[in-house]
C-alpha positions, 0 to 999 in steps of 0.5 A: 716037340709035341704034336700040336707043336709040329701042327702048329709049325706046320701050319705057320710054314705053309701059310705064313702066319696064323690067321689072326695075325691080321687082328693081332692087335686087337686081340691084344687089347681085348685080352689086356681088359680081360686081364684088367678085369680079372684083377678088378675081381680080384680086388672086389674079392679082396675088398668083400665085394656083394656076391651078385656084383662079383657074380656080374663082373664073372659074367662079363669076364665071360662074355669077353673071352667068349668074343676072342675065342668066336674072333679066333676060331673064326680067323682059324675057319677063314684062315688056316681051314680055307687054306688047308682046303685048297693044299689036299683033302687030307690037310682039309680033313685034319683041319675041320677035325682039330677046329671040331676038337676046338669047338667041343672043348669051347662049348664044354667050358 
């Protein structure tokens, strides 16, 4: 087990549920259109689409995660950091850092 694992457990024993859980359907929707986009570039690939049009579509597959990754962080911020907050400091501090270590790696992509 590693240690995002036992986080993870952690956090799902303390609160319950993961904070997107309330939206969970919606998430699985926005992410099956991006699955389907990306076998729609896959076939415009296939098929020798125009680059630009390829292009585009890689724009707006981009686009999309971008929102379930605000939507996440933002269910985590509200959800699992709030929470966090009110068990201890320490908790606190260890979810601020490991949504810090989330942003980092999601403005670096």
């Amino acid at each position: 087990m590693t240690d995002d694992n036992t986080a993870e457990e952690h956090d799902v024993a303390q609160h319950g549920h993961h904070g997107y859980i309330g939206n969970q359907a919606g998430y699985l929707r926005r992410l099956k259109l991006i699955e389907g986009q990306a076998r729609g570039l896959q076939r415009m690939v296939e098929e020798e689409a125009y680059c630009i049009d390829i292009l585009t579509q890689v724009s707006a597959m981009t686009k999309a995660l971008e929102a379930v990754s605000l939507g996440l962080l933002s269910d985590h911020m509200n959800h699992c950091v709030v929470g966090a907050a009110r068990e201890s400091d320490e908790a606190a501090d260890e979810k601020i850092a490991e949504a810090m270590k989330a942003i980092t790696r999601l403005v670096k992509s």
